[in-house]
C-alpha positions as CSV (number, residue, x, y, z in Angstrom):
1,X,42.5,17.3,26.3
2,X,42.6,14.3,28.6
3,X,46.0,12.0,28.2
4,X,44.5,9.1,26.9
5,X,43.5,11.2,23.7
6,X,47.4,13.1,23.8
7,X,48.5,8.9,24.0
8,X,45.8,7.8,21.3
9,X,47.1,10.8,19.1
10,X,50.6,10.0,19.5
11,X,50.7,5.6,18.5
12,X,48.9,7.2,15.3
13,X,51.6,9.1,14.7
14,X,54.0,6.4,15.3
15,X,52.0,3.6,13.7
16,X,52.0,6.0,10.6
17,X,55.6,6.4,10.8
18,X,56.1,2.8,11.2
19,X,54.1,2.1,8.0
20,X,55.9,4.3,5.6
21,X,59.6,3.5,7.4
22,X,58.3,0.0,6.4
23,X,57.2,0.5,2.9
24,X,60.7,2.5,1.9
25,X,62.5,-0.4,2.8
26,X,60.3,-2.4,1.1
27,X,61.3,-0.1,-1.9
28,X,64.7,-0.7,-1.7
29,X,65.0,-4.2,-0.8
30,X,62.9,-5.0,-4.2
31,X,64.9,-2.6,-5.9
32,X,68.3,-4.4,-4.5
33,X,66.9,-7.2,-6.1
34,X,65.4,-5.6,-9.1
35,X,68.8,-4.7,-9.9
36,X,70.6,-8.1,-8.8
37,X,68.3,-9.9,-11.3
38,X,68.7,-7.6,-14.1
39,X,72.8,-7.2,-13.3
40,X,73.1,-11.4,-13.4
41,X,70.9,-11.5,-17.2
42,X,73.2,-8.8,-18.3
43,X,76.0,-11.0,-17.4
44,X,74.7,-13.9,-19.3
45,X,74.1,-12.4,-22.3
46,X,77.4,-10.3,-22.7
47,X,79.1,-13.9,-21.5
48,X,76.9,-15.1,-24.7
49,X,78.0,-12.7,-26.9
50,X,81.9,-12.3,-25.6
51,X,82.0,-16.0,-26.9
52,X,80.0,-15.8,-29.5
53,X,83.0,-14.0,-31.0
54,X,85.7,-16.5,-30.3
55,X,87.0,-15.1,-26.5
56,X,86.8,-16.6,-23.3
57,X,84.0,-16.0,-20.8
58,X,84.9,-13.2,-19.0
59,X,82.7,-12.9,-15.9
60,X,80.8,-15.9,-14.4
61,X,77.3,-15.8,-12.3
62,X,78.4,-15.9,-8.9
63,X,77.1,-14.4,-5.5
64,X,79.7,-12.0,-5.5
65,X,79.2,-10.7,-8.9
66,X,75.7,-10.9,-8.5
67,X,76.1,-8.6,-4.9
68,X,78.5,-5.8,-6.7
69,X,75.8,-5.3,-9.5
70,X,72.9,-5.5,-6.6
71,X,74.8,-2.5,-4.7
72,X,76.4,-0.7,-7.6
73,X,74.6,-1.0,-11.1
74,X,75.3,-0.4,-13.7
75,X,78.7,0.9,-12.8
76,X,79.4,-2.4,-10.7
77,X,78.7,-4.5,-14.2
78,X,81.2,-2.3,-16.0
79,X,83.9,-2.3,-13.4
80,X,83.9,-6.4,-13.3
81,X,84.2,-6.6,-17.0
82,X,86.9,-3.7,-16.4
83,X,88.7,-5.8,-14.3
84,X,88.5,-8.8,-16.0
85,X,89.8,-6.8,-19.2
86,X,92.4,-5.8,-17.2
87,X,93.3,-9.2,-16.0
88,X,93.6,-10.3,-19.7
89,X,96.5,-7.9,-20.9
């Protein structure tokens, strides 16, 4: 085989690397934000139901709050209420 075919052979290999390095980051950039999105309505409707039944708003919409449920979930949502629980007694 001459080089220029080894060379051709090889950018395909890279190029093909490229393209799926760059489609899981994709992934998890949308789901980062999937997550955000869905983290900040949950907020807003336990704030809507917290008082609905007479109790202060616990956790507001913030960036902050908005980053721990983007990294962390579901667990980040329940730690912030956690905290603000905690913060109460």
């Amino acid at each position: 085989m001459g080089q220029t075919k080894i060379l051709l052979i090889m950018g395909a290999c890279v190029l093909v690397l490229l393209a799926l390095a760059w489609r899981r980051q994709l992934e998890w950039l949308m789901n980062l934000l999937l997550r955000g999105v869905l983290g900040a309505v949950a907020i807003y409707f336990i704030n809507l139901a917290v008082t609905a039944q007479g109790y202060p708003t616990l956790v507001g919409i913030n960036p902050a709050t908005v980053l721990t449920c983007s990294v962390l979930g579901f667990p980040g949502l329940a730690a912030l209420y956690g905290l603000q629980v905690l913060h109460l007694l």
